[in-house]
C-alpha positions in Angstrom: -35.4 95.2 -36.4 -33.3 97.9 -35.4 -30.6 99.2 -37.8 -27.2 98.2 -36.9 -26.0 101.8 -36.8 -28.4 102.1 -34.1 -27.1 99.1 -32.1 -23.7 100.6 -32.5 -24.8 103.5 -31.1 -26.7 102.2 -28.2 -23.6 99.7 -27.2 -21.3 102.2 -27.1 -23.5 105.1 -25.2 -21.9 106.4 -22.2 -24.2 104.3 -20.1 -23.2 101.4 -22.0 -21.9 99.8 -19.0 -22.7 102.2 -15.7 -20.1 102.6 -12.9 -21.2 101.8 -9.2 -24.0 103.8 -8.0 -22.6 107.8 -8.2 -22.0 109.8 -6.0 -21.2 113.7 -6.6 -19.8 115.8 -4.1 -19.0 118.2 -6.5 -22.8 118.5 -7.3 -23.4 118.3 -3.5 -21.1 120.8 -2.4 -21.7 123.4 -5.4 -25.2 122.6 -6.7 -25.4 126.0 -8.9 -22.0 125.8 -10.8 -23.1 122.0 -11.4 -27.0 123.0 -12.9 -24.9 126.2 -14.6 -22.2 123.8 -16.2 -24.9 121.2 -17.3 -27.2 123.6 -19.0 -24.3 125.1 -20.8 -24.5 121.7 -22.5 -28.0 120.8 -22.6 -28.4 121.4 -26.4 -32.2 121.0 -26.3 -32.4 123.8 -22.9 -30.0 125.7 -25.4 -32.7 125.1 -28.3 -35.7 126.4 -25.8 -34.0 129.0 -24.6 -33.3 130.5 -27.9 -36.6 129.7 -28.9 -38.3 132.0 -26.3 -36.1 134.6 -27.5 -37.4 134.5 -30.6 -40.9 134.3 -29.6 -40.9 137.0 -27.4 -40.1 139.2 -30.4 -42.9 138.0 -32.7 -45.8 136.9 -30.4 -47.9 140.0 -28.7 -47.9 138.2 -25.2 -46.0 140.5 -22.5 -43.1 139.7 -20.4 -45.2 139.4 -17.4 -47.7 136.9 -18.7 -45.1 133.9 -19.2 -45.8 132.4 -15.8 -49.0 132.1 -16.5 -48.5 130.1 -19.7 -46.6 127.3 -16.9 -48.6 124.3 -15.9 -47.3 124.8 -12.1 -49.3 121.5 -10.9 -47.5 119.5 -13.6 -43.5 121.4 -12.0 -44.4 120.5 -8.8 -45.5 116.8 -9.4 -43.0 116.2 -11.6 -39.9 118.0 -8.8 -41.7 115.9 -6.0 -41.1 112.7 -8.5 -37.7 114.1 -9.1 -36.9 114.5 -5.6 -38.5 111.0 -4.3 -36.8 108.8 -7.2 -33.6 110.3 -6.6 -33.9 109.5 -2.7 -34.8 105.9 -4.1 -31.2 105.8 -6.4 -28.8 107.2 -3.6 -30.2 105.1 -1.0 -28.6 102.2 -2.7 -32.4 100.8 -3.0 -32.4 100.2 -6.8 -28.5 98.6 -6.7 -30.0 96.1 -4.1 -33.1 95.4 -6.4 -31.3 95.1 -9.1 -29.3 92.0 -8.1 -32.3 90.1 -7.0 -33.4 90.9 -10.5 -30.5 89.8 -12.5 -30.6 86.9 -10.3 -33.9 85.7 -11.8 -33.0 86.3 -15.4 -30.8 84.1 -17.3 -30.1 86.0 -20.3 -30.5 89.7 -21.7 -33.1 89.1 -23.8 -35.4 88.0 -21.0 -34.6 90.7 -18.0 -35.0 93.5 -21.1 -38.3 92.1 -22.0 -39.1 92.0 -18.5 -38.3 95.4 -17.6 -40.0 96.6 -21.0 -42.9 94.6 -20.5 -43.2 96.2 -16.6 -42.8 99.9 -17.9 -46.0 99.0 -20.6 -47.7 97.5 -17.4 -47.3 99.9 -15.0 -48.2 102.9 -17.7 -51.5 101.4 -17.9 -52.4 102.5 -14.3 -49.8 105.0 -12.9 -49.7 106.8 -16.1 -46.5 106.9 -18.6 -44.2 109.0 -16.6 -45.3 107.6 -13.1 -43.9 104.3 -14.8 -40.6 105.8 -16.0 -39.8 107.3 -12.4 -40.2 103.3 -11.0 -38.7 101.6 -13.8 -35.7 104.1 -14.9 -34.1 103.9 -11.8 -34.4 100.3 -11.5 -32.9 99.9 -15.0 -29.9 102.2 -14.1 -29.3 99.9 -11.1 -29.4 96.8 -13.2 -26.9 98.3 -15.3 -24.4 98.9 -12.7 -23.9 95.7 -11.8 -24.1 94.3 -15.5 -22.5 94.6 -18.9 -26.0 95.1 -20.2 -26.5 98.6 -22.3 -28.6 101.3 -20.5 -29.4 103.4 -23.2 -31.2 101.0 -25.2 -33.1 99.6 -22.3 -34.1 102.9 -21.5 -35.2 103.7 -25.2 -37.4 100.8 -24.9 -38.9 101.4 -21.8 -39.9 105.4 -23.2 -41.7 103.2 -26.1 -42.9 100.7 -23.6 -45.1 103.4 -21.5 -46.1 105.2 -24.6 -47.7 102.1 -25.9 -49.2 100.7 -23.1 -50.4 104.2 -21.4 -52.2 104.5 -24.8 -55.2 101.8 -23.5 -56.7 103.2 -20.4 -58.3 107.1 -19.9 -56.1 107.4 -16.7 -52.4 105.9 -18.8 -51.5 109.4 -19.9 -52.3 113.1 -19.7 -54.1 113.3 -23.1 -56.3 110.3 -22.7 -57.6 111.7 -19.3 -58.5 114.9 -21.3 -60.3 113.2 -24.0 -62.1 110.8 -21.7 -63.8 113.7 -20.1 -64.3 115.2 -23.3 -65.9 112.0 -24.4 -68.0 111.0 -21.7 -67.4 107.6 -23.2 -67.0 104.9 -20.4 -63.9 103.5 -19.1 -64.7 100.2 -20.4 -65.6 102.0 -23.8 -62.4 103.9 -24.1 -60.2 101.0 -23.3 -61.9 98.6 -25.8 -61.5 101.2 -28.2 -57.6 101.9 -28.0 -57.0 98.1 -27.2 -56.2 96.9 -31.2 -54.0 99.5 -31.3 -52.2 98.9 -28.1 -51.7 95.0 -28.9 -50.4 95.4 -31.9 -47.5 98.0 -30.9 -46.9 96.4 -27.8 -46.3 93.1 -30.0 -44.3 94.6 -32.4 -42.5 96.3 -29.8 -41.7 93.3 -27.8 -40.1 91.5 -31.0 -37.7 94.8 -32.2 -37.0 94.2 -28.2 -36.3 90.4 -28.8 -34.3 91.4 -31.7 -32.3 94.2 -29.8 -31.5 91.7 -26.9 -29.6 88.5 -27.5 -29.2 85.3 -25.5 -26.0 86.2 -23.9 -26.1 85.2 -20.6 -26.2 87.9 -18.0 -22.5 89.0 -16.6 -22.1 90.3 -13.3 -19.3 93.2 -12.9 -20.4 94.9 -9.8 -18.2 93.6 -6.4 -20.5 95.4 -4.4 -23.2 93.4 -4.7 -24.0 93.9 -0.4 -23.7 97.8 -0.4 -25.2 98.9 2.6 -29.0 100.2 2.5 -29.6 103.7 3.6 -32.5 102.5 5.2 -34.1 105.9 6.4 -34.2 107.4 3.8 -35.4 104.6 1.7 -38.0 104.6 4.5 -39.3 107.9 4.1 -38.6 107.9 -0.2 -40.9 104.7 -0.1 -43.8 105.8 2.9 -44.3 109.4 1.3 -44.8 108.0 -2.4 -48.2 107.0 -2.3 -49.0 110.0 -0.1 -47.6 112.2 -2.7 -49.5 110.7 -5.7 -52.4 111.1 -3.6 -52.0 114.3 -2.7 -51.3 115.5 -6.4 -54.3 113.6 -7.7 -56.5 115.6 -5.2 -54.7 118.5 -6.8 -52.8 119.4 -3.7 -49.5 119.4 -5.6 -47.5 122.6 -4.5 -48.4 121.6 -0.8 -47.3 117.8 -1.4 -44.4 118.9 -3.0 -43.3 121.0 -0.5 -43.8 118.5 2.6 -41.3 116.2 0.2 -38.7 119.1 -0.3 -38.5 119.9 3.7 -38.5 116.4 4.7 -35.2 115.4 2.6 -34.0 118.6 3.3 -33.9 117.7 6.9 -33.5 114.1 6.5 -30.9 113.8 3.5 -30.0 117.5 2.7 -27.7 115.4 -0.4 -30.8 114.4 -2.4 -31.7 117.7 -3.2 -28.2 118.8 -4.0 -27.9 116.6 -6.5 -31.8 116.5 -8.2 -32.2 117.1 -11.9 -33.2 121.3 -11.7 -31.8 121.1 -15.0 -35.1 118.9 -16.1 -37.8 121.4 -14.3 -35.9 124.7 -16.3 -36.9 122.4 -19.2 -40.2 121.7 -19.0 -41.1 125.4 -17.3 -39.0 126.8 -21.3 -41.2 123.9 -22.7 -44.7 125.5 -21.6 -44.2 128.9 -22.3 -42.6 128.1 -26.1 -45.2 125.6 -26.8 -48.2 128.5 -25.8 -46.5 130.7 -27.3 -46.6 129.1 -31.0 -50.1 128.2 -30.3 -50.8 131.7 -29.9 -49.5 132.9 -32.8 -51.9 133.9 -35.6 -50.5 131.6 -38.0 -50.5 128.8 -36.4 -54.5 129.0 -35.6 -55.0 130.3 -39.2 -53.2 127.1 -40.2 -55.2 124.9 -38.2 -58.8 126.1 -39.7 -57.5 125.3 -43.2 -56.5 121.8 -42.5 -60.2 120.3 -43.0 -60.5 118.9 -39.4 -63.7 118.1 -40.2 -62.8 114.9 -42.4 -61.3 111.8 -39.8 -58.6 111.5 -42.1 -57.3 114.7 -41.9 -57.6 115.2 -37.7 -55.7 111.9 -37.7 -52.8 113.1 -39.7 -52.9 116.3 -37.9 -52.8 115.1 -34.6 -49.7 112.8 -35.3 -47.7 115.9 -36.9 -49.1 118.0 -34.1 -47.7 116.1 -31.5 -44.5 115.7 -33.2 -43.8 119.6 -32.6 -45.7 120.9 -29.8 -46.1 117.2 -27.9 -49.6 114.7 -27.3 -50.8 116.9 -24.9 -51.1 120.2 -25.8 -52.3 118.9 -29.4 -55.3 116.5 -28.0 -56.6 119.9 -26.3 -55.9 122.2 -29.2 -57.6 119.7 -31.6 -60.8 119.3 -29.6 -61.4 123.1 -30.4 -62.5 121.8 -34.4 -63.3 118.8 -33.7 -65.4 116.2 -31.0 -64.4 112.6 -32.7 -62.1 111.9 -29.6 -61.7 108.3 -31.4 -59.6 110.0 -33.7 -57.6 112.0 -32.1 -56.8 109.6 -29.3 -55.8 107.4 -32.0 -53.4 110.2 -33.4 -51.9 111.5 -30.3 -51.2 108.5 -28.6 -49.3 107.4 -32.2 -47.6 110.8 -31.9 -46.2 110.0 -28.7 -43.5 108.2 -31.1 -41.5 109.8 -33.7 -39.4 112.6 -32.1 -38.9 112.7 -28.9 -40.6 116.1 -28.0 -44.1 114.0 -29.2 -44.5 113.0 -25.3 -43.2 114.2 -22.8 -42.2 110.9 -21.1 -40.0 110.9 -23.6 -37.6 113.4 -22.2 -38.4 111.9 -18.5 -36.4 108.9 -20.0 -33.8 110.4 -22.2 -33.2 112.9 -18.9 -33.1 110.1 -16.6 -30.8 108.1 -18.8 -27.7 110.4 -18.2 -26.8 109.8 -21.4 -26.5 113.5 -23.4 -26.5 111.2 -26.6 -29.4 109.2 -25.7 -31.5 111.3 -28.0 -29.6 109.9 -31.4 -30.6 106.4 -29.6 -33.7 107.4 -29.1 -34.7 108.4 -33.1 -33.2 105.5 -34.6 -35.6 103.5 -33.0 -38.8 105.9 -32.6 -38.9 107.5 -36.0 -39.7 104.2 -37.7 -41.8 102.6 -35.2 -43.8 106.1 -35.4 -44.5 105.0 -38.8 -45.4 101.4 -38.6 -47.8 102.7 -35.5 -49.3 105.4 -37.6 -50.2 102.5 -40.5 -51.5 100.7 -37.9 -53.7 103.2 -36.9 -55.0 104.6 -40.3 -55.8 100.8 -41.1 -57.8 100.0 -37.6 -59.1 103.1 -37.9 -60.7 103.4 -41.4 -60.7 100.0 -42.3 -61.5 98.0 -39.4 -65.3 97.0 -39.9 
């Protein structure tokens, strides 16, 4: 269950109880004092940021090489995302949705398992942060019309995706990677992570249950028949797909780009007020992350942790992730070692813990709104990340 200083926390979060859907002009009308003010706050940008300064003084890479160390397809799928979510929220899409939902559900407990339940779903084929971008949103929207706690929903849908993006090769980046590594089949891979995705899903559905009570659902929005902004849900809807598409076929910096001039001509607004904030993020997040990897140290470290015995890889892909995220340590892992069973065991498990171990994890937190979503966020990760990691060890090495 969770700990009641972490329900405390969670139900009084500043997205507790959202307002109506926002609006900011300010953002709108003066988008670079906005992202200047905003990152002045951002404590983990601020974190980042003084990382690479002290990086660039101990690692031998020059100045010039940092864009390099940027996985530009991953910015622009992730700012066309940005962009076509964000058309989703301000065309008053999500608000509407999110009364037919709350008009199915009878209590919390069942629309939070139902929204958990849909992010683990949806991970399983449009990958973890896919999922968040569809279901984050919609959460946010059930929240403005609700008395229902944002936060922890949101904190539970992160977990949600990790989990169930964890059972398929296409859920998640690092699965995808070790897949081809593999040559295993799909059918092999998924049989293989599919004990360990039950059993966290189930255990993550109950500390849901738990988190939840039976209190009917309470209505507080008047405006439940806002008006739709039906073009530009149109064109936020009909270039989704395309988009996906597009990036899959690793077409991403076009694809982005159509989405960028469309809403700039369509809904010149959207852009104003996207997340830039976010993209500075994960661009500082790249080049810190290669940067340690780099370093001779690190990869002097790394040959004397005996990643030759399972137990060992296992242990060091859960720590790995837990400082330079699931991704980058499935690919540095597979340099000593080929027992992808092993380290997709560990990684995915990794993705729990702190919230740097996936990056769907700061999707989430970002999306939330919430600058104290983070504390949320540990309360309830760090000790599933060690129940997941027993469960692992023990399917793992003691599963006959």
């Amino acid at each position: 269950m969770i700990p009641a200083t972490a329900g405390a926390l969670m139900d009084h979060s500043p997205t507790a109880a959202l307002p109506p859907l926002p609006q900011n002009p300010e953002a709108a009308r003066h988008p670079l004092r906005a992202l200047f003010d905003n990152l002045r706050q951002d404590s983990f940008f601020l974190i980042l940021l003084a990382g690479l300064v002290v990086l660039s003084m101990i690692a031998p890479n020059p100045l010039a090489s940092y864009p390099a160390l940027v996985d530009w397809p991953t910015i622009g799928a992730l700012t066309g995302l940005l962009a076509l979510t964000k058309g989703l929220e301000l065309s008053g899409a999500m608000h509407w949705l999110g009364h037919r939902l709350i008009g199915a559900m009878a209590t919390e407990r069942s629309a939070a398992l139902c929204l958990v339940g849909a992010s683990a779903l949806l991970s399983t084929l449009l990958t973890n942060d896919v999922a968040l971008f569809i279901v984050v949103p919609l959460t946010l929207g059930v929240c403005r019309i609700t008395a229902m706690p944002a936060t922890r929903l949101i904190v539970f849908e992160a977990m949600a995706v990790n989990a169930g993006s964890a059972l398929t090769p296409i859920g998640n980046p690092q699965n995808l990677f070790l897949w081809q590594l593999s040559k295993a089949s799909f059918g092999q891979f998924v049989l293989h992570m599919l004990p360990l995705v039950l059993l966290t899903m189930l255990i993550l559905l109950a500390v849901t249950a738990c988190a939840f009570g039976k209190r009917a659902i309470a209505v507080t929005d008047a405006e439940a028949h806002a008006p739709l902004d039906r073009p530009l849900l149109a064109v936020s809807l009909g270039l989704y797909l395309p988009f996906l598409v597009a990036t899959d076929l690793h077409y991403a910096g076009w694809a982005v780009l159509a989405v960028l001039v469309t809403l700039v001509v369509l809904r010149a607004r959207v852009l104003a007020q996207l997340d830039w904030g976010l993209l500075l993020v994960f661009v500082l997040m790249f080049i810190d992350l290669r940067l340690v990897a780099g370093l001779g140290a690190v990869k002097h470290a790394m040959l004397g942790l005996g990643l030759g015995e399972a137990r060992h890889l296992y242990a060091a892909a859960i720590a790995a992730s837990q400082v330079v995220s699931n991704v980058p340590a499935a690919i540095a892992l597979a340099e000593y070692s080929r027992d992808w069973k092993t380290i997709a065991y560990g990684v995915n498990v990794g993705g729990f813990g702190c919230m740097v171990g996936s990056l769907a994890n700061l999707i989430a937190l970002r999306m939330s709104g919430d600058r104290r979503a983070w504390i949320s966020f540990h309360l309830v990760s760090l000790p599933f990340l060690g129940v997941a990691a027993a469960l692992g060890y023990v399917l793992l090495f003691f599963r006959q």
